[in-house]
N, C-alpha and C positions, 0 to 999 in steps of 0.2 A: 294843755295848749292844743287848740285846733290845727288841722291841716293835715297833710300826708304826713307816712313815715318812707324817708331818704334812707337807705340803709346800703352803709358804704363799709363793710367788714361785718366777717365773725371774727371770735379771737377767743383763746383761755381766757378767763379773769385775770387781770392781770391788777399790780398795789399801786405802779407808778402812775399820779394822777397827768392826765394830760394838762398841756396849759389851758390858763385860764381865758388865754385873749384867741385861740384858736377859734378859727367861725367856720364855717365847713358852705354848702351848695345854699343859696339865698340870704347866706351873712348870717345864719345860725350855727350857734356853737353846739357840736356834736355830744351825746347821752350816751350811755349806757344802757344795754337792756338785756336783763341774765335770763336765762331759762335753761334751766338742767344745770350742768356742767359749760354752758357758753354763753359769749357775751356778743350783742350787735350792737354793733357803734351806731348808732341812728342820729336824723336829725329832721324837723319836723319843716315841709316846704308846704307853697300855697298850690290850693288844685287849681285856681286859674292858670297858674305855668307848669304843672304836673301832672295833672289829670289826662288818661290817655286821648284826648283829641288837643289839648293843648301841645303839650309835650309832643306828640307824631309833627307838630309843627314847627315847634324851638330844633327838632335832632336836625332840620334844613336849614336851618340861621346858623352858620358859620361861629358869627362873632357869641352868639349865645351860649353856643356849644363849647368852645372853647372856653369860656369864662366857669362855666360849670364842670368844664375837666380839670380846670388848673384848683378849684376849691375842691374839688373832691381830692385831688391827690393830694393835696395840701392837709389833708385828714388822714389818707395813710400814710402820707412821710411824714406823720407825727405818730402814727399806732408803731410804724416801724422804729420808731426808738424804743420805745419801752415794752415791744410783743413783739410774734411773729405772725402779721392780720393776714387772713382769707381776703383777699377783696372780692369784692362785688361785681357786676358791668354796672358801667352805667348808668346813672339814671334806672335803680332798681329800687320800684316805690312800691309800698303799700299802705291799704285806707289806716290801717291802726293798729296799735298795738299789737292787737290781737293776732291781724294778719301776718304781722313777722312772727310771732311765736308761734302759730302755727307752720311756717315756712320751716323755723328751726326745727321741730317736731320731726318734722319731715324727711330733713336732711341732716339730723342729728349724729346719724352712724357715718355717713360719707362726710361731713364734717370734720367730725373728730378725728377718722382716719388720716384726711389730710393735713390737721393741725398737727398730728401727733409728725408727720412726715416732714412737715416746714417749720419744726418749732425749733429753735437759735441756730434759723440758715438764711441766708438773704441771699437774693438772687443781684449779678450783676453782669452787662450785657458791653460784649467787645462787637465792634465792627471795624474793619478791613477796608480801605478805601484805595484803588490804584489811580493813581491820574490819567485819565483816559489817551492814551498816547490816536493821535491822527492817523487816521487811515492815509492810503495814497491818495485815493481819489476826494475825501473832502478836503485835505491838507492843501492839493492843485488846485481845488474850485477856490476854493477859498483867498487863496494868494490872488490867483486870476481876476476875482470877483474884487477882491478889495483894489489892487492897483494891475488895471488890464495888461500895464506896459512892461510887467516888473519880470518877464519870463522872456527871456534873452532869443533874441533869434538864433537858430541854429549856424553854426560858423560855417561858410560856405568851404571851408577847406577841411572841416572833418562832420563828415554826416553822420546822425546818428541812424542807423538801420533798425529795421521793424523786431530783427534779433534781441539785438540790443536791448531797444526799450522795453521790453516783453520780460526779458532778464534781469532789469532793474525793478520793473515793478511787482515780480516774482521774489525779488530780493528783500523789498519794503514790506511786503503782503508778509515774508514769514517772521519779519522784525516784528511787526506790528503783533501776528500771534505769539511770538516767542513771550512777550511783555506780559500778557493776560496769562499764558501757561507758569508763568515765575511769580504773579502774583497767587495762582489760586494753589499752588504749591507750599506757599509761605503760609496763606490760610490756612491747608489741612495741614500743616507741620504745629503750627500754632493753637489750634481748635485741639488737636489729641492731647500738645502740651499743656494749657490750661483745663483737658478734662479729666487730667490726673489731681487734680486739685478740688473739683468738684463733684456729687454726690448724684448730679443730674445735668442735663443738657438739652437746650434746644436748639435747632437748627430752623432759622426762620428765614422765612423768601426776602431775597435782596431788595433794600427798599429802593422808594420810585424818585430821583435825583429830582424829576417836577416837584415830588410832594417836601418830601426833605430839604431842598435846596443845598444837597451838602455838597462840596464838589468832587467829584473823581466817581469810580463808579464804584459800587458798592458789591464787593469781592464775598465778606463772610459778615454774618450777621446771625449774631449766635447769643443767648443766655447760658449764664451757669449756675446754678444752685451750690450756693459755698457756705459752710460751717462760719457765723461769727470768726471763731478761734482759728479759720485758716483764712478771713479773709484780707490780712495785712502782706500775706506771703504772695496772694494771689492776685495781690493789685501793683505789687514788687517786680513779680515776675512781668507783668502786661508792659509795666515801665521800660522793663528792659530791653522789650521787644522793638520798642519804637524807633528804635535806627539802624532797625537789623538789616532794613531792604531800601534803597533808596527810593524815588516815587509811589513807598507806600507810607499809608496814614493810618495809623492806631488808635481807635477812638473808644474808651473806654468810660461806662455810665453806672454809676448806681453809688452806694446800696440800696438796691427796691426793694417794696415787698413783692413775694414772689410770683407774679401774675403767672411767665410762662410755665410755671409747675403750679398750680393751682386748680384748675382743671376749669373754671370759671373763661366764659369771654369777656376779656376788660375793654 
């Protein structure tokens, strides 16, 4: 068959055959390709949309991109059943055959090392969510803003003084911190607890609430590398966790293959 080679994992050899209706980045169903001891899952796309001046163009189309992230994982949450896949980034193409087995050549010994480190471990990723409690000053604008009339005039028979006010919103300002320091507490009590259970850990930058849309603000955002055979305990334990704190949210994903232990940028 003509066209690029899409190569979306290495992996051991492995017997269980993938499905048959699986289609992988351009609606083609992903191959195998052995060389030495290892196997790339491949799959063969058109250089009109993958060839590097095409492709540098589809990574700014949005809707593009997305469609071909959701098929490529669609190909390793299926390697992820039956192995434990290296993936790839990307949109990682070459002209033919040839050029992937020469790639594997290459990176045969860091390969292996890594398969031999990720083989029957699946990674899965907790994040932390506090609901952003209001500060003083947007909570006031805010109220203000919506209905001008809704803040009571001062009682002319008890003033409030510059003391005062100064004392209340010194009072708000340490509620306000007190909230964030009890959420990021719960976090690192949570992160050491679940990283008794796991083999490896990452600790990855809070994600962007524009980008996510998720709400409340994003306290811990952590992967773990877990052994299969512990990870019924480890997703047991995350359960438990979820009503441990009030205004926090426990959001727990996978089993992935293990991108942040992989050494790969996915």
């Amino acid at each position: 068959m003509s066209g690029l080679r899409y190569v979306y994992a290495v992996c051991r050899p492995f017997g269980t055959p993938l499905s048959a209706q699986l289609t992988g980045v351009a609606g083609v169903p992903p191959k195998q390709l052995t060389h030495h001891g290892l196997v790339a899952v491949v799959g063969h796309v058109p250089e009109e949309d993958f060839a590097e001046r095409p492709l540098r163009a589809h990574l700014e189309d949005l809707d593009w991109l997305s469609a071909t992230a959701r098929a490529h994982q669609n190909v390793i949450d299926a390697l992820t059943v039956v192995t434990s896949p290296l993936p790839l980034r990307l949109a990682t193409v070459f002209l033919d055959d040839s050029g992937v087995r020469t790639m594997m050549e290459q990176r045969e010994e860091a390969f292996l090392r890594t398969l031999d480190r990720l083989d029957g471990r699946v990674e899965w990723g907790v994040k932390v969510y506090a609901e952003s409690p209001e500060s003083p000053e947007s909570s006031e604008s805010t109220e203000s803003a919506e209905n001008p009339d809704s803040r009571p005039a001062p009682s002319p028979a008890k003033p409030v003084s510059g003391r005062d006010y100064l004392r209340q919103r010194r009072g708000q300002r340490r509620a306000h911190e007190e909230k964030w320091e009890q959420a990021e507490e719960f976090s690192r009590r949570l992160h050491e607890t679940l990283s008794g259970y796991a083999e490896d850990t990452r600790i990855h930058a809070p994600q962007n609430a524009a980008l996510s849309r998720a709400s409340g603000r994003n306290v811990l955002n952590a992967a773990y590398l877990v052994p299969r055979s512990e990870s019924e305990a480890f997703v047991e334990l995350v359960d438990s966790t979820k009503d441990d704190s009030p205004g926090l949210r426990v959001e727990l994903t996978g089993p992935w293959a293990a991108y942040s232990f992989s050494g790969e940028d996915s």
